[in-house]
C-alpha positions in Angstrom: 121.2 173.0 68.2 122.0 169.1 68.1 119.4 167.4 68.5 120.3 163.8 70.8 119.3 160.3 70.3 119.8 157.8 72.7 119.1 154.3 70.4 120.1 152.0 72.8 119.7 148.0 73.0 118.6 147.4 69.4 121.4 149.3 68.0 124.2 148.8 70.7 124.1 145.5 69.4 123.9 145.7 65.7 127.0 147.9 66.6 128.8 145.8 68.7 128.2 142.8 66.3 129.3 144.9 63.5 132.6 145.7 65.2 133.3 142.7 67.3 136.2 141.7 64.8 137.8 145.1 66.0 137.5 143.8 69.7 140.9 144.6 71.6 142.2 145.6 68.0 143.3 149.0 66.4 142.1 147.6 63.3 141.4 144.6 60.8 142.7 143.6 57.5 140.6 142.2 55.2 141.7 141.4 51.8 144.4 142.6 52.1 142.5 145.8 52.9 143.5 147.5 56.6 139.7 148.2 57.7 140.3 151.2 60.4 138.6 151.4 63.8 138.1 155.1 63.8 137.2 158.2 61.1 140.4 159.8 61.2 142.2 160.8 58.6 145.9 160.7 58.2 148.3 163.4 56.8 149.4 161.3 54.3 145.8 160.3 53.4 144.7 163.7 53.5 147.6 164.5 51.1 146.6 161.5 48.7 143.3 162.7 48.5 144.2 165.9 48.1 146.0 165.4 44.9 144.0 163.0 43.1 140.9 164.8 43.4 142.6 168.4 42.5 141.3 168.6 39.2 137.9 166.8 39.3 134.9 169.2 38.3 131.2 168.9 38.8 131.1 167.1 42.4 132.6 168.7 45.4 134.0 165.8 47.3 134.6 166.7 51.7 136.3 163.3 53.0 134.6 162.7 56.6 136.8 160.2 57.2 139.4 157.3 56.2 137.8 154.3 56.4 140.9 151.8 55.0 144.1 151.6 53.2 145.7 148.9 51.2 149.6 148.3 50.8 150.3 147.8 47.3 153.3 149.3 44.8 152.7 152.4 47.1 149.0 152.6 49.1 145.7 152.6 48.1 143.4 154.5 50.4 139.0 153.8 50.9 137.5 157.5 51.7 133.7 158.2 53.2 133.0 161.7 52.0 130.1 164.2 51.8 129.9 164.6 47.5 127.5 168.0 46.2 127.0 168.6 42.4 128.2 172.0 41.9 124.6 173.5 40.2 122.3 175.8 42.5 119.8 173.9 44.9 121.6 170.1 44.7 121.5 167.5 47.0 123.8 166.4 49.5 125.0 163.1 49.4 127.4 160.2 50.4 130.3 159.0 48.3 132.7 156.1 48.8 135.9 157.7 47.2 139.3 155.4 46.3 142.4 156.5 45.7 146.2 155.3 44.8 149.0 156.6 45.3 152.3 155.4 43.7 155.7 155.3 45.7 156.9 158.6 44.2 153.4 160.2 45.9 151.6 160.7 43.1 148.0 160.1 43.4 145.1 159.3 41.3 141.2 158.2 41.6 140.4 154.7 41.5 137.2 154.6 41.6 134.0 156.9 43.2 130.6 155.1 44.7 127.7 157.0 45.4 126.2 156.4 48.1 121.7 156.8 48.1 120.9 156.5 51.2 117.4 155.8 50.6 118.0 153.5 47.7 120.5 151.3 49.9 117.6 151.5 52.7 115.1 149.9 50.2 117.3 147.6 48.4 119.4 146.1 51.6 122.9 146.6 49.6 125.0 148.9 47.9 125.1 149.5 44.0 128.6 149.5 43.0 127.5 151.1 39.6 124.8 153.6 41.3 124.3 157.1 39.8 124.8 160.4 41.6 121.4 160.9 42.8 119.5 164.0 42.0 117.3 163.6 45.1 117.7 161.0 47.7 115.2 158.0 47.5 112.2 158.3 50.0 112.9 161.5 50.9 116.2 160.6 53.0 118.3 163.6 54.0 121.8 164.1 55.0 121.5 164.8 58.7 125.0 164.6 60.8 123.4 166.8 63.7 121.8 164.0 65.2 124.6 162.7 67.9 124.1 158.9 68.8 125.6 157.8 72.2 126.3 154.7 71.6 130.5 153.8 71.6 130.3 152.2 68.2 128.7 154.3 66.4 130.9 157.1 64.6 128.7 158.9 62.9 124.9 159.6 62.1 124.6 159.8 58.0 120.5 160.5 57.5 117.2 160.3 58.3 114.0 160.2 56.9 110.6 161.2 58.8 108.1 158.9 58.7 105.5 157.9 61.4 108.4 158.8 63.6 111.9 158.8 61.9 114.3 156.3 60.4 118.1 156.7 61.0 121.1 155.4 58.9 124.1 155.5 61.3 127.5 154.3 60.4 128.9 151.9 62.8 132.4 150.6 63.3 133.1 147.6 61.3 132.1 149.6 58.6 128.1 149.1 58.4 125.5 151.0 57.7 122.9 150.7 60.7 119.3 151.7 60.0 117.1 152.3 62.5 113.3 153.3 63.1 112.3 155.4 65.6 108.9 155.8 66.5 106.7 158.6 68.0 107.5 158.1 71.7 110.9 157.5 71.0 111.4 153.9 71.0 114.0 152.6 68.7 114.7 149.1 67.0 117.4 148.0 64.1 115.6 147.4 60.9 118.4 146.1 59.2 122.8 146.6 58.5 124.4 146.7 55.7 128.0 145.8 55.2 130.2 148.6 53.3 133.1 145.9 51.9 135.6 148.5 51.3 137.5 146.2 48.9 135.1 145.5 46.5 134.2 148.9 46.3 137.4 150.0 45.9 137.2 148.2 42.2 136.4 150.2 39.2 133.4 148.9 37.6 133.8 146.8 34.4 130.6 148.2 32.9 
């Protein structure tokens, strides 16, 4: 059974200031990138990915959803997904996932972030070399049963159980809201963190 959190004032507004360039908009464009206002995926992107990720091995990749696409010679196209190292017992995580694909529809990977939830909680940003993570830092999980009514938020990513719990929700905007809950179920935004879709798109130099 879902369980249902209500975070309201704190969050709504780290949401809504997350989001508030998508005000009245289907989308943004940021660098060039076009930053979408929703998770869903396209047939086309579904197709890209699809291809380009046919004939990786070691790491299950699930998209959960598009979250931008960049016109170039053909389209490049920024992925959230759910990633699992295929060995018994691993952990779920969180990858950021890029892919081109050419004007004749071939695709290929551009580059692949992990995403520790824990590790991004501690350090307030987002390792664009990070490591596939053999367990989650602080005892995160991947937890998407948790619904959050709050209209910019798209999904709920983790949690980790404290003195009370701590949420990671991913808001419109493309941010990564965390948020401590404590034992009588008061909420309050700890802190956001921007996922810049561009950079990340980038394979690293090292």
């Amino acid at each position: 059974m879902k369980k249902i959190l209500t975070m309201i004032f704190s969050i709504l507004i780290a949401c809504m200031m997350a989001s508030c360039s998508e005000q009245g908009q289907e989308n943004s464009t940021v660098g060039g990138w076009k930053i979408m206002n929703s998770l869903d995926i396209t047939q086309e992107a579904q197709d890209a990915f699809d291809m380009a990720t046919k004939e990786l091995v070691g790491v299950d990749y699930t998209p959960l959803g598009l979250l931008g696409t960049q016109l170039v010679s053909g389209t490049n196209y920024c992925f959230l997904c759910e990633a699992q190292v295929v060995v018994p017992d691993a952990v779920s995580y969180y990858a950021i996932v890029s892919v081109y694909q050419n004007l004749q529809g071939e695709s290929e990977i551009l580059n692949i972030v992990p995403l520790d939830i824990g590790n991004i909680a501690e350090t307030g940003k987002i390792n664009p070399n990070g490591q596939i993570p053999s367990q989650l830092v602080g005892g995160w999980q991947v937890d998407r049963e948790t619904e959050v009514k709050v209209d910019d938020a798209e999904l709920h990513l983790a949690s980790q159980v404290v003195s009370g719990t701590n949420h990671c929700v991913l808001c419109k905007g493309w941010k990564l809201v965390f948020v401590y809950e404590d034992l009588s179920g008061k909420t309050e935004t700890t802190q956001t963190v921007k996922i810049d879709v561009g950079a990340l798109a980038q394979p690293s130099e090292e």
